[in-house]
mmCIF file of the N, C-alpha and C atoms, coordinates in Angstrom:
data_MODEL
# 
_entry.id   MODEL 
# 
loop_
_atom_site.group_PDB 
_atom_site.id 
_atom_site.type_symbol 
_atom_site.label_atom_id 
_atom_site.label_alt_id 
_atom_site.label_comp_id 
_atom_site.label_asym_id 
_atom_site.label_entity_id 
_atom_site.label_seq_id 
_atom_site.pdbx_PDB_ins_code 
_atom_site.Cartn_x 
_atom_site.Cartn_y 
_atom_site.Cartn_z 
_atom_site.occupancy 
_atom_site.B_iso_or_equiv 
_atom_site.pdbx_formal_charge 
_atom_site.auth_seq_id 
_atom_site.auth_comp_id 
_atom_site.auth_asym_id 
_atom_site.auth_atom_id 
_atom_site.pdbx_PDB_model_num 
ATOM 1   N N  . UNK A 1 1  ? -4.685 -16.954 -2.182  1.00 0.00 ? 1  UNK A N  1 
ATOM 2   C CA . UNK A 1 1  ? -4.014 -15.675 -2.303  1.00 0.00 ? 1  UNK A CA 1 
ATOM 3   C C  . UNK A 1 1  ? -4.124 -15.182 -3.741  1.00 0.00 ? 1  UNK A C  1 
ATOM 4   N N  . UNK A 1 2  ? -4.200 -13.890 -3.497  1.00 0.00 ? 2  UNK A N  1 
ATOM 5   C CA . UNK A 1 2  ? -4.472 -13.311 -4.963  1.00 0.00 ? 2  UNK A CA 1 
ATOM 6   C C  . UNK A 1 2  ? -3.277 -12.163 -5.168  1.00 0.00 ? 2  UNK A C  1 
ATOM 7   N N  . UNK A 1 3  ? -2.721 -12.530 -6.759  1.00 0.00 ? 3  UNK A N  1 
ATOM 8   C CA . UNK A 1 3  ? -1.456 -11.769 -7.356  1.00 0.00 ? 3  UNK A CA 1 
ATOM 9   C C  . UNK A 1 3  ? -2.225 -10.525 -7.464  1.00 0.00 ? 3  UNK A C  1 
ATOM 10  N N  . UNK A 1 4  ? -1.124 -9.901  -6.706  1.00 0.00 ? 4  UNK A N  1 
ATOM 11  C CA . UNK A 1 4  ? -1.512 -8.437  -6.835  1.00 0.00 ? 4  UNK A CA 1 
ATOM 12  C C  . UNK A 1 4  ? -0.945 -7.589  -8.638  1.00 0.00 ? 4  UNK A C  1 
ATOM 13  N N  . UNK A 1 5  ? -2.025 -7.200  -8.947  1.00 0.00 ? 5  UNK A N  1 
ATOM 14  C CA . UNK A 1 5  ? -1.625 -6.192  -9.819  1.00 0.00 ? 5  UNK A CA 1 
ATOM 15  C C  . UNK A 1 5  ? -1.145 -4.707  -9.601  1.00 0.00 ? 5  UNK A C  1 
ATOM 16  N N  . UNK A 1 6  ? -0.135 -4.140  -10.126 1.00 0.00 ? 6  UNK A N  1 
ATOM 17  C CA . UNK A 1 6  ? 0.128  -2.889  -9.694  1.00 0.00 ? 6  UNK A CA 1 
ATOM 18  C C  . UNK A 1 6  ? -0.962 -1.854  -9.562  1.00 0.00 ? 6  UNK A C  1 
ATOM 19  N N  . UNK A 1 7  ? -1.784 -1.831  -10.764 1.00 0.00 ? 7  UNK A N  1 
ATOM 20  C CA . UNK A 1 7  ? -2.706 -0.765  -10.754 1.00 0.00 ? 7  UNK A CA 1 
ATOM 21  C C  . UNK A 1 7  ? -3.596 -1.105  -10.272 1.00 0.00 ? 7  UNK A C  1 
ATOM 22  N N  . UNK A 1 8  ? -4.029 -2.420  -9.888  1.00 0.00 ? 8  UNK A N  1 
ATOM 23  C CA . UNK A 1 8  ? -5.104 -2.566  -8.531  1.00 0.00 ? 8  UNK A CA 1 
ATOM 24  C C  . UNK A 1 8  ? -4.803 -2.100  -7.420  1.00 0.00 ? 8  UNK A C  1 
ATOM 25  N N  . UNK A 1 9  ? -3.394 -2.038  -7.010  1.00 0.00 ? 9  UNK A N  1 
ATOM 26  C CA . UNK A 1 9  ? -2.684 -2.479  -6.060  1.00 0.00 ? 9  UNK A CA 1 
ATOM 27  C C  . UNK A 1 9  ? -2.770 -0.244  -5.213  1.00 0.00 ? 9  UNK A C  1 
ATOM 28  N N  . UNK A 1 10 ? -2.531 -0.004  -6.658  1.00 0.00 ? 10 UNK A N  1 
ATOM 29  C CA . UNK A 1 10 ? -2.555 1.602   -6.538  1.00 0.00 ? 10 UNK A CA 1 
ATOM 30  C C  . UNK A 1 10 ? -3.956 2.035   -6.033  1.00 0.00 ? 10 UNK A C  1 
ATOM 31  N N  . UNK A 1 11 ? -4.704 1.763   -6.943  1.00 0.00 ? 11 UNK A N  1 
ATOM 32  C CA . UNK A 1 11 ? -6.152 2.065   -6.405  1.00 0.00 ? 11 UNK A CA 1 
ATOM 33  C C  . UNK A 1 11 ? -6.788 1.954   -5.010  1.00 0.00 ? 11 UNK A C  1 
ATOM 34  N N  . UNK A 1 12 ? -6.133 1.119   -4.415  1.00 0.00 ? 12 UNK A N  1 
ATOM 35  C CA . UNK A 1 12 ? -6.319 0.584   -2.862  1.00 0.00 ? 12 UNK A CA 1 
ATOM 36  C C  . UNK A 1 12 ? -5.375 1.218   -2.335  1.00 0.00 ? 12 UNK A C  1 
ATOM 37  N N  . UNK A 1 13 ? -4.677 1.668   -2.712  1.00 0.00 ? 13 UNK A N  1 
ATOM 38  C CA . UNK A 1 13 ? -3.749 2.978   -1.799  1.00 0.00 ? 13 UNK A CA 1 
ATOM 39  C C  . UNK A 1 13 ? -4.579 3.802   -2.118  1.00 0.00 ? 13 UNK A C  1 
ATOM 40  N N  . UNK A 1 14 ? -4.763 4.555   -3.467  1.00 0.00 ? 14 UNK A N  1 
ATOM 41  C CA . UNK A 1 14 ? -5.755 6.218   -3.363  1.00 0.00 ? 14 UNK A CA 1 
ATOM 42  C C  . UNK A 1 14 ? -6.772 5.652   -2.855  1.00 0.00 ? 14 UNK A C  1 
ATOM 43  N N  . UNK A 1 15 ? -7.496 5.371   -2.147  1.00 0.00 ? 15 UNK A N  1 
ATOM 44  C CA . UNK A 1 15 ? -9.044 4.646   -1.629  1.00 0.00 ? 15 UNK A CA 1 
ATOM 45  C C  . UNK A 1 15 ? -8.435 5.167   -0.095  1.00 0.00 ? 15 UNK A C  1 
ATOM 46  N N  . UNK A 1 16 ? -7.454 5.438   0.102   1.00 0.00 ? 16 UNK A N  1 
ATOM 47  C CA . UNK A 1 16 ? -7.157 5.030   1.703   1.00 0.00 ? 16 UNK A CA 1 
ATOM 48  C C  . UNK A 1 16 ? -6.708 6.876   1.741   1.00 0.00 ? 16 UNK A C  1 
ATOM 49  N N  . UNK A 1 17 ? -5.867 7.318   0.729   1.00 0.00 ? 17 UNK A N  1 
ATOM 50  C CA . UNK A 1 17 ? -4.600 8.283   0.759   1.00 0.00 ? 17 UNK A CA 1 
ATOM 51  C C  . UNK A 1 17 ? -5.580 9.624   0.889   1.00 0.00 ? 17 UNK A C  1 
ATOM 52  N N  . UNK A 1 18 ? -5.232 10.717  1.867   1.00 0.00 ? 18 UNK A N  1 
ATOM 53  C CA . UNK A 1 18 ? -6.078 11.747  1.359   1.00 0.00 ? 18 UNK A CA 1 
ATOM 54  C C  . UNK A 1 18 ? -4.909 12.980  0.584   1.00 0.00 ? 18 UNK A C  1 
ATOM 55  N N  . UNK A 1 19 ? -5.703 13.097  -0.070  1.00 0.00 ? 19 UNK A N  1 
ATOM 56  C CA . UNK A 1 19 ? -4.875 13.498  -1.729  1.00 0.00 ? 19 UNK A CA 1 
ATOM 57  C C  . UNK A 1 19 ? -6.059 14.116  -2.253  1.00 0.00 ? 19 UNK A C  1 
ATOM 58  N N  . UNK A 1 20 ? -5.460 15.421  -2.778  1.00 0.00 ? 20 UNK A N  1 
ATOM 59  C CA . UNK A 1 20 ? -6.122 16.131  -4.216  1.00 0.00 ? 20 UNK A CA 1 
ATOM 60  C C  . UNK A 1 20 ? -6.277 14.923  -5.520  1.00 0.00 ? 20 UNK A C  1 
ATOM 61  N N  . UNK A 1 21 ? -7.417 14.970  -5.843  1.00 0.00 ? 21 UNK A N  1 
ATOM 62  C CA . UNK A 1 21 ? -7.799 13.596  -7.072  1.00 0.00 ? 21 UNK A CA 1 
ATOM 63  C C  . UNK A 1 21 ? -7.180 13.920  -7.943  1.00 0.00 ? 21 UNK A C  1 
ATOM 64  N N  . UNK A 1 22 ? -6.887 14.857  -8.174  1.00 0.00 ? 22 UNK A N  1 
ATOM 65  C CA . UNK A 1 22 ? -6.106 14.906  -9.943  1.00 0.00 ? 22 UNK A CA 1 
ATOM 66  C C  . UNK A 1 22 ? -4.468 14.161  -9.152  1.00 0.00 ? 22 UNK A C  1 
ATOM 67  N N  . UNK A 1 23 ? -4.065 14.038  -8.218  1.00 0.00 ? 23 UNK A N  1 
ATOM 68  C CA . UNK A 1 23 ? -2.704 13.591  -7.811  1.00 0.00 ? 23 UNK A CA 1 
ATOM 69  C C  . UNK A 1 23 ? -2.185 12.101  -8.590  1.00 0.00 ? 23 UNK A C  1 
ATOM 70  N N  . UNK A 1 24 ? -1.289 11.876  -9.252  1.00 0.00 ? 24 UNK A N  1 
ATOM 71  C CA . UNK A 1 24 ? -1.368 10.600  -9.772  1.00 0.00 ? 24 UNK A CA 1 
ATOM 72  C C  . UNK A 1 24 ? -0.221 10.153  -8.736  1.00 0.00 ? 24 UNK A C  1 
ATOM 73  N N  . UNK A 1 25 ? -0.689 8.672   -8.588  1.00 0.00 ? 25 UNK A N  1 
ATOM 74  C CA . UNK A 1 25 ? 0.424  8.085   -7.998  1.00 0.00 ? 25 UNK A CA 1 
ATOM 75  C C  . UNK A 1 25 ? 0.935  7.001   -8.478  1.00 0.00 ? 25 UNK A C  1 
ATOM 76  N N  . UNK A 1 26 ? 2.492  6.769   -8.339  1.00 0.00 ? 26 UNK A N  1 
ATOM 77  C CA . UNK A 1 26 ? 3.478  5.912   -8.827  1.00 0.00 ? 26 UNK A CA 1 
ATOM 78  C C  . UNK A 1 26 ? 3.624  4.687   -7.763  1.00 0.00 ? 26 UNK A C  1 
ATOM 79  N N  . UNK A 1 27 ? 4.909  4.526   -8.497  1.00 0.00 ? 27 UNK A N  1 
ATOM 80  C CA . UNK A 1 27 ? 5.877  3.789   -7.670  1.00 0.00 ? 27 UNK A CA 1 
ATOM 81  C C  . UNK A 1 27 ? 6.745  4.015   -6.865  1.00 0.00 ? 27 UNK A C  1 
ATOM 82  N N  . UNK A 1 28 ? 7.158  5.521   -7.596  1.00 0.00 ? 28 UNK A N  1 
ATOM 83  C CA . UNK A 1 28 ? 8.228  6.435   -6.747  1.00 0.00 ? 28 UNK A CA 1 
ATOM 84  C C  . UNK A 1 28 ? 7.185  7.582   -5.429  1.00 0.00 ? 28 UNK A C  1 
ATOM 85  N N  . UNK A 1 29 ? 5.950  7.548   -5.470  1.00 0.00 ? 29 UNK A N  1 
ATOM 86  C CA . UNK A 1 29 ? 5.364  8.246   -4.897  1.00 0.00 ? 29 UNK A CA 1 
ATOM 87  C C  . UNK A 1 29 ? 5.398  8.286   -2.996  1.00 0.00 ? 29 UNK A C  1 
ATOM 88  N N  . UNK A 1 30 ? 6.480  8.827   -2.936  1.00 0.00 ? 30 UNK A N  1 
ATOM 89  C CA . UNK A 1 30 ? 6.604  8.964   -1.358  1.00 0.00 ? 30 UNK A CA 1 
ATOM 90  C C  . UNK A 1 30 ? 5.432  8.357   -0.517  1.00 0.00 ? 30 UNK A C  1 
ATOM 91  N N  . UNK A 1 31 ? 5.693  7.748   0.323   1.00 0.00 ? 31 UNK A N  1 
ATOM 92  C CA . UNK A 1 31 ? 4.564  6.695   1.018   1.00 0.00 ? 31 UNK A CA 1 
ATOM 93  C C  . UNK A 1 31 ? 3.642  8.495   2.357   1.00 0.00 ? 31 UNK A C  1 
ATOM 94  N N  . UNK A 1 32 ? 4.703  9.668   2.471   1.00 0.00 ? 32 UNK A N  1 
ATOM 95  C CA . UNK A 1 32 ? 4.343  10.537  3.308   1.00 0.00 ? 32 UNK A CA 1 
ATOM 96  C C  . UNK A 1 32 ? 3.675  11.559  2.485   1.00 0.00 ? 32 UNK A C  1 
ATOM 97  N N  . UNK A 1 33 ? 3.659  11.269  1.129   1.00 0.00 ? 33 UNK A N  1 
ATOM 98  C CA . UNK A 1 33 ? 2.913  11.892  0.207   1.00 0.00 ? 33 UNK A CA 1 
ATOM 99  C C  . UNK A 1 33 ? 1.099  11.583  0.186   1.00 0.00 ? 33 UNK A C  1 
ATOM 100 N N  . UNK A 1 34 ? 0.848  10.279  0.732   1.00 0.00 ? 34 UNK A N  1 
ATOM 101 C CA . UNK A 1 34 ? -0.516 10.096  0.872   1.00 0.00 ? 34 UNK A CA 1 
ATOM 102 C C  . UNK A 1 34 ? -1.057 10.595  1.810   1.00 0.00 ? 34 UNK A C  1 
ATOM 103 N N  . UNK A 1 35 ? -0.814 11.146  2.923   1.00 0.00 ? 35 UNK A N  1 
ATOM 104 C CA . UNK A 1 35 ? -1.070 11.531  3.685   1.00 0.00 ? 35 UNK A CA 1 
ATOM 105 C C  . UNK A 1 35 ? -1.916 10.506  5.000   1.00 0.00 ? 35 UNK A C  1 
ATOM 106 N N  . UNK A 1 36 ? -1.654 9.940   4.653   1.00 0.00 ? 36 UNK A N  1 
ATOM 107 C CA . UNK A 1 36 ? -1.958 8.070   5.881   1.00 0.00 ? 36 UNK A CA 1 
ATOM 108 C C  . UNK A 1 36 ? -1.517 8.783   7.436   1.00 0.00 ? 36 UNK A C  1 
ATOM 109 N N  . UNK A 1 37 ? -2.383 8.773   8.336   1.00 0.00 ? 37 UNK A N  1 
ATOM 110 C CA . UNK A 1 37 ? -1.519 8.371   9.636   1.00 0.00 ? 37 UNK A CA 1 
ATOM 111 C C  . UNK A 1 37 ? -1.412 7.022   10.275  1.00 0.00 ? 37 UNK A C  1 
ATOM 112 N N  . UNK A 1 38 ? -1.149 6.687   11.535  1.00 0.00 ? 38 UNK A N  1 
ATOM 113 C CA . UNK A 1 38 ? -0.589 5.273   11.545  1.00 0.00 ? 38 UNK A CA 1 
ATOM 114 C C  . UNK A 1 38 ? -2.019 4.752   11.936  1.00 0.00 ? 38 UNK A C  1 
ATOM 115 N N  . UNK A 1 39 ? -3.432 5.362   12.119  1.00 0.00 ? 39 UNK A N  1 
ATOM 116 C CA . UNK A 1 39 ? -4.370 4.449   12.236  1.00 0.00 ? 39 UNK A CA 1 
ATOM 117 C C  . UNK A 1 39 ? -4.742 4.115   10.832  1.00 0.00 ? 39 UNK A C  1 
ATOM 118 N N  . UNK A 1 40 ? -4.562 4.940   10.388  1.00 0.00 ? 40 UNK A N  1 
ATOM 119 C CA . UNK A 1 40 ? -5.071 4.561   8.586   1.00 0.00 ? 40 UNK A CA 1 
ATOM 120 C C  . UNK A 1 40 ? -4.216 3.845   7.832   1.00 0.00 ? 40 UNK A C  1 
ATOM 121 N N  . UNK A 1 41 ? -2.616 3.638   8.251   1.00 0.00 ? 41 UNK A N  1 
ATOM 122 C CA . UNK A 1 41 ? -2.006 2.612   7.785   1.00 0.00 ? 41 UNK A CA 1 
ATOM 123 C C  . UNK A 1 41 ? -2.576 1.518   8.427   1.00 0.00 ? 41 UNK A C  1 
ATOM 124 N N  . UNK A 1 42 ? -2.555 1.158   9.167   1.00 0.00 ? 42 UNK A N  1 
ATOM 125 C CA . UNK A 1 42 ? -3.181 0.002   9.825   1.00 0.00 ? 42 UNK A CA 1 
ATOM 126 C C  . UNK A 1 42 ? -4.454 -0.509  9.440   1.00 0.00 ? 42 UNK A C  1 
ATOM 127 N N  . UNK A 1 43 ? -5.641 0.230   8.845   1.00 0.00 ? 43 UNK A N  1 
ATOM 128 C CA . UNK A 1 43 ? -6.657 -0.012  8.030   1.00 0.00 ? 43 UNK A CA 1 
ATOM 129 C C  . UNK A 1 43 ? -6.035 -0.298  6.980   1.00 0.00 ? 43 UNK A C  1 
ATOM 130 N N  . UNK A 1 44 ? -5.348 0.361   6.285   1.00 0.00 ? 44 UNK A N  1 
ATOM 131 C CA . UNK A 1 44 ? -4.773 0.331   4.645   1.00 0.00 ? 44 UNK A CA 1 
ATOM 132 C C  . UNK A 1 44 ? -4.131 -1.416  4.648   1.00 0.00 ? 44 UNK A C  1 
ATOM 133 N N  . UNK A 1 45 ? -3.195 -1.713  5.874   1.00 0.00 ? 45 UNK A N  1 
ATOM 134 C CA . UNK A 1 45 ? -2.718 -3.036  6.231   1.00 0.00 ? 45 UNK A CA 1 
ATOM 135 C C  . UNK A 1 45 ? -3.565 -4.578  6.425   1.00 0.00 ? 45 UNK A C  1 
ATOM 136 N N  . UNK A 1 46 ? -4.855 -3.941  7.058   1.00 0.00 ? 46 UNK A N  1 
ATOM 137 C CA . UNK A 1 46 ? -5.880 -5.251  6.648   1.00 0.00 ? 46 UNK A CA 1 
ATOM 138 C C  . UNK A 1 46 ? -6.439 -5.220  5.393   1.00 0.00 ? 46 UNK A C  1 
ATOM 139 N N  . UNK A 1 47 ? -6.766 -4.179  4.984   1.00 0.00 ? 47 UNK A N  1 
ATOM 140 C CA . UNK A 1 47 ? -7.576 -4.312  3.551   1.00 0.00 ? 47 UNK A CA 1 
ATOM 141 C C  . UNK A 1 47 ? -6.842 -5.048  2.308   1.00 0.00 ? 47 UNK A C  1 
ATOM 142 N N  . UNK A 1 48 ? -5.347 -5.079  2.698   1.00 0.00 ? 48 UNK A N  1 
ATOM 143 C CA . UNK A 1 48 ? -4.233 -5.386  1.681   1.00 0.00 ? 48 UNK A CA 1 
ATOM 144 C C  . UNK A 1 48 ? -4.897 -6.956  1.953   1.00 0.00 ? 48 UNK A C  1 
ATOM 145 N N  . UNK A 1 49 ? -4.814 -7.142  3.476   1.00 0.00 ? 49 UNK A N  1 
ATOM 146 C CA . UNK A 1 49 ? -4.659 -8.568  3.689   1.00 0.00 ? 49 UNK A CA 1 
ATOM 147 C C  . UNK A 1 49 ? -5.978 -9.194  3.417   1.00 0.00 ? 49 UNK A C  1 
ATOM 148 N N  . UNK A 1 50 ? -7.135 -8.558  3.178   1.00 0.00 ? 50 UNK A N  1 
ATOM 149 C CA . UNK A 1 50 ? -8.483 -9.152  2.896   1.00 0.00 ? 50 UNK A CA 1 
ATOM 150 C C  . UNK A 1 50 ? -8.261 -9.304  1.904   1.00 0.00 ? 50 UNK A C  1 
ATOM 151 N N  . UNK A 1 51 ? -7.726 -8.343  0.904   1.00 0.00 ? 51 UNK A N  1 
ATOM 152 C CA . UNK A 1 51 ? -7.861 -7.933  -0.436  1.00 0.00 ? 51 UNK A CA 1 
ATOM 153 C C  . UNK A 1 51 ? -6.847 -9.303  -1.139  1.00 0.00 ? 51 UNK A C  1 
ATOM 154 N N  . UNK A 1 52 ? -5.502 -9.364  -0.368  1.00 0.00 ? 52 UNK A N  1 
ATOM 155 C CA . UNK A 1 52 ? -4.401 -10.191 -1.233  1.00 0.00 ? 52 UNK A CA 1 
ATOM 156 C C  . UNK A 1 52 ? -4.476 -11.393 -0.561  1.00 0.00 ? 52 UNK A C  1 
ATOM 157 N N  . UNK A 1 53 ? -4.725 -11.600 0.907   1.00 0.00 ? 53 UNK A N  1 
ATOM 158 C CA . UNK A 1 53 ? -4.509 -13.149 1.837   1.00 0.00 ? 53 UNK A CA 1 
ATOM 159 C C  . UNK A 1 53 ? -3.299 -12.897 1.917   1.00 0.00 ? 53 UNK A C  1 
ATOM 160 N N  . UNK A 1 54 ? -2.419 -12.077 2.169   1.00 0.00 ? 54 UNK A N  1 
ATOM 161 C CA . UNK A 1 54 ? -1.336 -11.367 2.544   1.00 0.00 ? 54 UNK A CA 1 
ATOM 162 C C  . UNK A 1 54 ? -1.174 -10.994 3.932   1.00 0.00 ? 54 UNK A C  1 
ATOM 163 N N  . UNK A 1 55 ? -0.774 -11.536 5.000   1.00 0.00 ? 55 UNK A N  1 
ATOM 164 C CA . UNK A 1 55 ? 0.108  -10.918 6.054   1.00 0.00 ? 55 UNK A CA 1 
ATOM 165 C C  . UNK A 1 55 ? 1.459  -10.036 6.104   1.00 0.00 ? 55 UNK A C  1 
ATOM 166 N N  . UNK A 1 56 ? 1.017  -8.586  6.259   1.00 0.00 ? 56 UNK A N  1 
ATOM 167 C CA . UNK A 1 56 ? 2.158  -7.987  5.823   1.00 0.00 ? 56 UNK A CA 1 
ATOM 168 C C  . UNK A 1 56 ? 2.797  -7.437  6.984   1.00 0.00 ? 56 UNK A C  1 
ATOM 169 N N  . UNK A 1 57 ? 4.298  -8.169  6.727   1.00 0.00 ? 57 UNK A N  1 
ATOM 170 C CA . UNK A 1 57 ? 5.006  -7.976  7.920   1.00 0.00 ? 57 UNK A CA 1 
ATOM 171 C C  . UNK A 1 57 ? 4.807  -6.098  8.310   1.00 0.00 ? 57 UNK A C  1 
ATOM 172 N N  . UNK A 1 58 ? 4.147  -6.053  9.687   1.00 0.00 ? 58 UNK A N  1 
ATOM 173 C CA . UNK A 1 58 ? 4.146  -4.548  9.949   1.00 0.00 ? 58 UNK A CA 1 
ATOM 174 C C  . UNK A 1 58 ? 5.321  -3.799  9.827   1.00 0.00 ? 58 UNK A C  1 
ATOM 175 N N  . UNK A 1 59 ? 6.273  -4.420  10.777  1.00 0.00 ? 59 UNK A N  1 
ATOM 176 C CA . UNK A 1 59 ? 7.920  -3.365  10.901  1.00 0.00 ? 59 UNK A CA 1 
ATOM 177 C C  . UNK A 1 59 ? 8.397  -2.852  9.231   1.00 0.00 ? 59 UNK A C  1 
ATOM 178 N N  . UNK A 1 60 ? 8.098  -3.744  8.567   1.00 0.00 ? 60 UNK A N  1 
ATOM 179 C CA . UNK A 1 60 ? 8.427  -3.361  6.930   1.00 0.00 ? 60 UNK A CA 1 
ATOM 180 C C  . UNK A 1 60 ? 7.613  -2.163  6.227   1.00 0.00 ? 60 UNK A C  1 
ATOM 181 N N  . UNK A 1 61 ? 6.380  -2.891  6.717   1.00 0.00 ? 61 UNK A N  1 
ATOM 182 C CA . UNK A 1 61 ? 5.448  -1.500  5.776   1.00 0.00 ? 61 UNK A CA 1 
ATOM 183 C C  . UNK A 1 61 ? 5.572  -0.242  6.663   1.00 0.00 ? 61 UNK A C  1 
ATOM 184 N N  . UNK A 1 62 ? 5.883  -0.409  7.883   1.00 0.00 ? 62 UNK A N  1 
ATOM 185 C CA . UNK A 1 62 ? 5.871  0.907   8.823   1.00 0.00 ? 62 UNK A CA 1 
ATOM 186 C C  . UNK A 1 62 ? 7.591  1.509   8.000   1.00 0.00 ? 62 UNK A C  1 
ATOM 187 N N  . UNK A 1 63 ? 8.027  0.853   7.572   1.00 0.00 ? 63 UNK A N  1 
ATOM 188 C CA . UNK A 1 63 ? 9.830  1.785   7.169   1.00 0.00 ? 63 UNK A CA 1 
ATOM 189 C C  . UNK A 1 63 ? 9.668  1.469   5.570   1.00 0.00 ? 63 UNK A C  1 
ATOM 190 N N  . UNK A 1 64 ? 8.322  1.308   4.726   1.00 0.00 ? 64 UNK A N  1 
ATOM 191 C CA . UNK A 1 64 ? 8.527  1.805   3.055   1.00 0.00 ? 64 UNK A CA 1 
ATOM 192 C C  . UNK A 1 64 ? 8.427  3.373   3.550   1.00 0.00 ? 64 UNK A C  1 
ATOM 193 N N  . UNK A 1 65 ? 9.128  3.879   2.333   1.00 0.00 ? 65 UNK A N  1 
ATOM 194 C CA . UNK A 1 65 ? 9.638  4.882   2.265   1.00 0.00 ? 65 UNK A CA 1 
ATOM 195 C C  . UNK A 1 65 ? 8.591  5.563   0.697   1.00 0.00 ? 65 UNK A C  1 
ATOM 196 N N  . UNK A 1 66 ? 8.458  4.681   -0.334  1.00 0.00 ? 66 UNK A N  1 
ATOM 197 C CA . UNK A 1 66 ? 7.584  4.762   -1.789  1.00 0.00 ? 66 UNK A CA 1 
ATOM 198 C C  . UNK A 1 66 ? 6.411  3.875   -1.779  1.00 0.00 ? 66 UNK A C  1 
ATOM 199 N N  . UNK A 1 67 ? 5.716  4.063   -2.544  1.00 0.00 ? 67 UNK A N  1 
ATOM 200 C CA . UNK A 1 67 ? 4.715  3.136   -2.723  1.00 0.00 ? 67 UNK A CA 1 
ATOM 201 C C  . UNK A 1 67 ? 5.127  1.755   -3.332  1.00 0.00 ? 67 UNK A C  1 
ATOM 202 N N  . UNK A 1 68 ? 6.449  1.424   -4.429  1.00 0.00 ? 68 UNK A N  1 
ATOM 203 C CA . UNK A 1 68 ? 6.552  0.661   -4.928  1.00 0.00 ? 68 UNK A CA 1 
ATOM 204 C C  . UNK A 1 68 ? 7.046  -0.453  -3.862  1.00 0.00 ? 68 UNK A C  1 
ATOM 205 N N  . UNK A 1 69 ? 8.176  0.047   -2.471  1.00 0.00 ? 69 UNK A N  1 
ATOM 206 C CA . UNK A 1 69 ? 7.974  -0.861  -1.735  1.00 0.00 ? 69 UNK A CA 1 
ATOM 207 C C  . UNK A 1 69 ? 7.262  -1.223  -0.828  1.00 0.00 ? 69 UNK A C  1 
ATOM 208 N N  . UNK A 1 70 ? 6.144  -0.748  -0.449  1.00 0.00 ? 70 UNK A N  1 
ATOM 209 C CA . UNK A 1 70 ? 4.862  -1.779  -0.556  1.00 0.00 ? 70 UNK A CA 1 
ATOM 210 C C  . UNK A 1 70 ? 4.332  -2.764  -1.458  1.00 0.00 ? 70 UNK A C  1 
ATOM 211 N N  . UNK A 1 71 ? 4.336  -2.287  -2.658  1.00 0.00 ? 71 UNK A N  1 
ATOM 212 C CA . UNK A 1 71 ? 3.944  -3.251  -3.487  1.00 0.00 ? 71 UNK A CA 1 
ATOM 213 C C  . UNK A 1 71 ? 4.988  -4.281  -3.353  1.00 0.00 ? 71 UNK A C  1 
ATOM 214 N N  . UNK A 1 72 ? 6.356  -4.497  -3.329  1.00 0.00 ? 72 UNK A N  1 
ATOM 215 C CA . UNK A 1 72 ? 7.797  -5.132  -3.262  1.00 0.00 ? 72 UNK A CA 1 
ATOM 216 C C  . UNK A 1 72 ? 7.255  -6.259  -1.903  1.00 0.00 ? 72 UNK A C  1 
ATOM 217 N N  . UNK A 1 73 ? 6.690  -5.449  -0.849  1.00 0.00 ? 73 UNK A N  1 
ATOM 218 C CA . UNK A 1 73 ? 6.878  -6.209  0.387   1.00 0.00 ? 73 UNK A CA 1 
ATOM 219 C C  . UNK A 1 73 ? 5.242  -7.244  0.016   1.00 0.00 ? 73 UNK A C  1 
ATOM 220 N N  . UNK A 1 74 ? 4.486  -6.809  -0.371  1.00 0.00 ? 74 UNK A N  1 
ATOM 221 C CA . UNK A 1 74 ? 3.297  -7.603  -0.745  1.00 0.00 ? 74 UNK A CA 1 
ATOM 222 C C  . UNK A 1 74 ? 3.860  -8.816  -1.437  1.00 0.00 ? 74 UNK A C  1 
ATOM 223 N N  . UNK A 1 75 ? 4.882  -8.039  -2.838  1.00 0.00 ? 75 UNK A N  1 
ATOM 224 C CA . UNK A 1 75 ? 4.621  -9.729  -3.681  1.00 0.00 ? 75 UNK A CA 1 
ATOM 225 C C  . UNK A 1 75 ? 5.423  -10.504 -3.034  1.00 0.00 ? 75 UNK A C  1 
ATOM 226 N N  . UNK A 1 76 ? 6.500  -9.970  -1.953  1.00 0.00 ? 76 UNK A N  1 
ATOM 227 C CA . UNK A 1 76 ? 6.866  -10.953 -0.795  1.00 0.00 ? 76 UNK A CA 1 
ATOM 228 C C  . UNK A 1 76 ? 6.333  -11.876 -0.501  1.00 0.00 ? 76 UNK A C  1 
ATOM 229 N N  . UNK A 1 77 ? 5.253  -11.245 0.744   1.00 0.00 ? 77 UNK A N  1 
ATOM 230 C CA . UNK A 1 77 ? 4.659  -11.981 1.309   1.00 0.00 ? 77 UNK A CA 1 
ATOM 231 C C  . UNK A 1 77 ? 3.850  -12.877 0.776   1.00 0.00 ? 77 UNK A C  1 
ATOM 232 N N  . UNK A 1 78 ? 3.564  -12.886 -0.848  1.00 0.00 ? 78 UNK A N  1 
ATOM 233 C CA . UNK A 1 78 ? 2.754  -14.052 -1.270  1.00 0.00 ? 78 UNK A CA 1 
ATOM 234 C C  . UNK A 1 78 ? 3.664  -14.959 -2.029  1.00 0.00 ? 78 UNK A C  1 
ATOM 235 N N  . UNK A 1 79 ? 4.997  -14.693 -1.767  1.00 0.00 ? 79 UNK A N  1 
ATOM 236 C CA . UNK A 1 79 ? 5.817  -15.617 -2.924  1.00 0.00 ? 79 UNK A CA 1 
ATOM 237 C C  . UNK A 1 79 ? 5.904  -16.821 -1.643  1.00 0.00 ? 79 UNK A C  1 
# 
C-alpha cells in the first residue's frame, strides 16, 4: 500500500472531475463540484484502489460531501 499524498491524491480527482482547468481544487472543494456521476465515481473508486491498494469502503465515499473526506476515508483505509 502506498501513502497517499494530498496533492497526488488531488490530481487523481482532476484526472476524473469534469471541470474548467483553471478550477483549483481543495480540501473544502464540494465533492458535487467535480462534476462525477456515479459511473465515474466508481471508476474514480478503482483507480484510488490500483493507485493506493486501498479498498474504499463504497457507502462512505458515496456520502463525502468535500474532497478532503475522501482523502480522510483513504488514509483510513490504509491505517
Amino acid at each position: 500500500m502506498t501513502k497517499p499524498e494530498k496533492q497526488e491524491f488531488i490530481a487523481l480527482l482532476k484526472s476524473f472531475a469534469r471541470l474548467k482547468e483553471e478550477m483549483l481544487i481543495t480540501e473544502d472543494t464540494p465533492i458535487a463540484d467535480l462534476g462525477l456521476d456515479s459511473i465515474q465515481m466508481m471508476f474514480l473508486v478503482n483507480a484510488i484502489d490500483k493507485r493506493y491498494g486501498a479498498v474504499l469502503p463504497i457507502h462512505q465515499f458515496m456520502e463525502a460531501k468535500k474532497v478532503g473526506d475522501i482523502f480522510v476515508i483513504l488514509q483510513e483505509a490504509l491505517a
